[in-house]
matplotlib code that plots the C-alpha trace (Angstrom):
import matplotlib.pyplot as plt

x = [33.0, 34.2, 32.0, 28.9, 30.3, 29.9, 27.0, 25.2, 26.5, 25.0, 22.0, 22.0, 22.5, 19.6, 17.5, 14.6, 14.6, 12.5, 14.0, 17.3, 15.8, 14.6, 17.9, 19.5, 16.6, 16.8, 20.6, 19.4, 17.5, 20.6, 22.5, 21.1, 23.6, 23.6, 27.3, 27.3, 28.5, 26.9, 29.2, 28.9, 26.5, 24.3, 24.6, 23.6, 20.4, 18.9, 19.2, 18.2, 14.9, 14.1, 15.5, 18.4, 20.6, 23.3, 23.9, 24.0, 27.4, 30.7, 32.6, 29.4, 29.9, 33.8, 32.7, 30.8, 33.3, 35.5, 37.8, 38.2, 37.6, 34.9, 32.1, 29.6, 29.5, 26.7, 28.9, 29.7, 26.1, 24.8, 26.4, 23.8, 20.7, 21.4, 21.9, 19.0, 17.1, 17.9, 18.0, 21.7, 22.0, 22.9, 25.0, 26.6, 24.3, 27.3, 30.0, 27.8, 30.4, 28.5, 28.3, 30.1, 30.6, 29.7, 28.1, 26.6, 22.7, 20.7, 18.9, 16.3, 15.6, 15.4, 13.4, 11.2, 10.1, 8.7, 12.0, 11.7, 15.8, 17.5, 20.6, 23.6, 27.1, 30.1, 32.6, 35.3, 31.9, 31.2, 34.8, 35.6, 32.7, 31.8, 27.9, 25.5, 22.2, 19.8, 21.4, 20.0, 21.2, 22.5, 24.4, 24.9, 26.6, 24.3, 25.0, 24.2, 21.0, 20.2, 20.6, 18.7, 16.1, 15.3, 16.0, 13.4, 10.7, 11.9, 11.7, 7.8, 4.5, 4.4, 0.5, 2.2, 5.4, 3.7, 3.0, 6.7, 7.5, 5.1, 6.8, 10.4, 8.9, 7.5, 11.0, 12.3, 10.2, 10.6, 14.4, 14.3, 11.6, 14.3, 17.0, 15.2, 16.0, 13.5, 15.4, 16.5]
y = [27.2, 25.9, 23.0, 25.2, 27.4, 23.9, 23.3, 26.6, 26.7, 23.1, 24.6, 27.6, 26.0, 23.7, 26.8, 27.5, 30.8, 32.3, 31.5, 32.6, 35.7, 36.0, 35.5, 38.4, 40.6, 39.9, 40.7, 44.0, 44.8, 44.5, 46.3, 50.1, 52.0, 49.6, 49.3, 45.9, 44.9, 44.0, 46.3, 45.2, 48.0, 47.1, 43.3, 44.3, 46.9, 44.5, 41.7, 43.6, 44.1, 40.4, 40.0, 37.7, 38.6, 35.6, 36.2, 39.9, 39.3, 40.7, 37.1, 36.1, 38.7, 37.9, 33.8, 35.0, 37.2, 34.6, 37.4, 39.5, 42.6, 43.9, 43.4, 40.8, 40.1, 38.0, 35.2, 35.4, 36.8, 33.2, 31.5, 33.7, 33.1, 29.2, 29.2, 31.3, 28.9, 25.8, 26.4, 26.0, 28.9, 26.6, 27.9, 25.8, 26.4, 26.1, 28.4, 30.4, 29.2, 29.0, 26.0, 24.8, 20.9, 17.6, 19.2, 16.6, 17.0, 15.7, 12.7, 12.5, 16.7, 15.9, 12.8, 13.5, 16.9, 18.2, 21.1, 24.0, 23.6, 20.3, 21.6, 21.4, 21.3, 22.1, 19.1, 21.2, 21.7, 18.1, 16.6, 18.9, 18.7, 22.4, 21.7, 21.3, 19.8, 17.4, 14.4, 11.6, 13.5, 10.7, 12.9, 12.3, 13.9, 15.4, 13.1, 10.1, 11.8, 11.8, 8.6, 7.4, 9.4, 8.2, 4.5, 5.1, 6.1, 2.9, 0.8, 1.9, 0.0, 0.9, 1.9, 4.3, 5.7, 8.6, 10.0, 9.2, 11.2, 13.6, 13.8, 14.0, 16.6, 18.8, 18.8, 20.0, 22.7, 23.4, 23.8, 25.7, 27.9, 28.5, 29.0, 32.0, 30.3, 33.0, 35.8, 36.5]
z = [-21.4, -25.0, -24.4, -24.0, -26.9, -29.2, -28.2, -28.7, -32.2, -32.4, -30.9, -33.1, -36.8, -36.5, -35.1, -37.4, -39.7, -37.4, -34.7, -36.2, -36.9, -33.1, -31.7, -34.4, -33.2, -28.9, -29.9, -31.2, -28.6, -26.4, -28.6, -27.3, -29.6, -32.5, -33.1, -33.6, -29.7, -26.7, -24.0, -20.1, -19.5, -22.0, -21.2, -17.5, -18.1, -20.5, -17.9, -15.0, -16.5, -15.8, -12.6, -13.1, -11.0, -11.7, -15.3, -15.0, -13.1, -14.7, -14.8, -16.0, -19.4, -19.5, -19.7, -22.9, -24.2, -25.9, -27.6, -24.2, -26.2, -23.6, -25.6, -27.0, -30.8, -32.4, -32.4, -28.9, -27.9, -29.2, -26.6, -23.9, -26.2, -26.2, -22.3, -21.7, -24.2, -23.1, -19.8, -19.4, -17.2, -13.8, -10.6, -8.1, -5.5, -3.1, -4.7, -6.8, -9.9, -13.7, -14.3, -17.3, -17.9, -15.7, -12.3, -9.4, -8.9, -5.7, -7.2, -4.8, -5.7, -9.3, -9.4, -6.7, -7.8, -4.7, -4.1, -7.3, -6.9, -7.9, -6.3, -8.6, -7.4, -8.6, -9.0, -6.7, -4.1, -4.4, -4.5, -1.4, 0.5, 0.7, 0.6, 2.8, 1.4, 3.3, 5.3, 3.1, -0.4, -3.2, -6.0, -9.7, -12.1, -15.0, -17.5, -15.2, -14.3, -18.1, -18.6, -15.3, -16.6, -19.7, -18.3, -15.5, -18.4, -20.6, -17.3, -17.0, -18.1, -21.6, -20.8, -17.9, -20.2, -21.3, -18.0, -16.7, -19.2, -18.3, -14.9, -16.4, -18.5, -15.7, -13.2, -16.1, -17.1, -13.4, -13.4, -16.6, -15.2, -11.9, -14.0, -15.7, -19.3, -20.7, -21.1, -24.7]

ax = plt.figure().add_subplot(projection="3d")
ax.plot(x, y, z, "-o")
ax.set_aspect("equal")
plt.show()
């Protein structure tokens, strides 16, 4: 989780003003009685309201809550606006674990486009064998997926780039739209 707590305060200081000023007020909003702390109960009836059911978990609110005091600062509160944002907010589809560094992805899913999942793994899933996904499944991890990605677009006509990109563009709108990134 540290990594993810980097990279949302990465996220977060090159945020415009505006949307600075979002994230301080969607942390209002879950802040019902105002004193400064997102509490479980709070956390969970503001995330209810949009159906998502896998961040509204209680390991899900003790991942965020870096202090363990039982409730959500704006500090820590970040952290769930930049995975809601960015669309960070990934389960092993195996385990049900949060996903939190290097995962394994079905290539075929994820390039292909034609599945709204592109069924992330665990590394303990993967490593184990605890999965069961189509017979023909090739897996990457995320990072090599990245990189295969933006090497597939390079690779194209230069005439035909922009709509590889297009389609790189789309699978990822489509995960993000899966993982219910709009939330805060």
């Amino acid at each position: 989780m540290e990594e993810i707590r980097r990279a949302a305060e990465a996220y977060y200081e090159n945020l415009s003003e505006d949307k600075k000023s979002y994230a301080r007020f969607k942390f209002s909003e879950m802040d019902k009685n105002g004193d400064g702390q997102i509490d479980l109960y709070e956390y969970v009836e503001y995330l209810d309201k949009d159906n998502n059911m896998a961040l509204t978990h209680p390991r899900m609110f003790r991942a965020l809550d870096k202090n363990n005091d039982g409730g959500l600062d704006f500090e820590e509160a970040k952290v769930l606006y930049y995975i809601t944002q960015s669309g960070r907010a990934l389960f092993c589809k195996s385990c049900n674990t949060f996903l939190t560094d290097v995962y394994f992805c079905c290539f075929q899913c994820f390039f292909k486009g034609e599945s709204v999942s592109t069924y992330e793994i665990c590394c303990d899933c993967y490593g184990g064998n605890k999965f069961t996904h189509h017979e023909d499944a090739i897996f990457r991890d995320n990072y090599s997926l990245l990189s295969q990605s933006r090497s597939l677009a390079l690779a194209a006509p230069p005439e035909k780039r922009r709509s590889v990109l297009g389609k790189v563009e789309g699978i990822v709108d489509a995960a993000n739209t899966v993982a219910g990134c709009i939330i805060m």
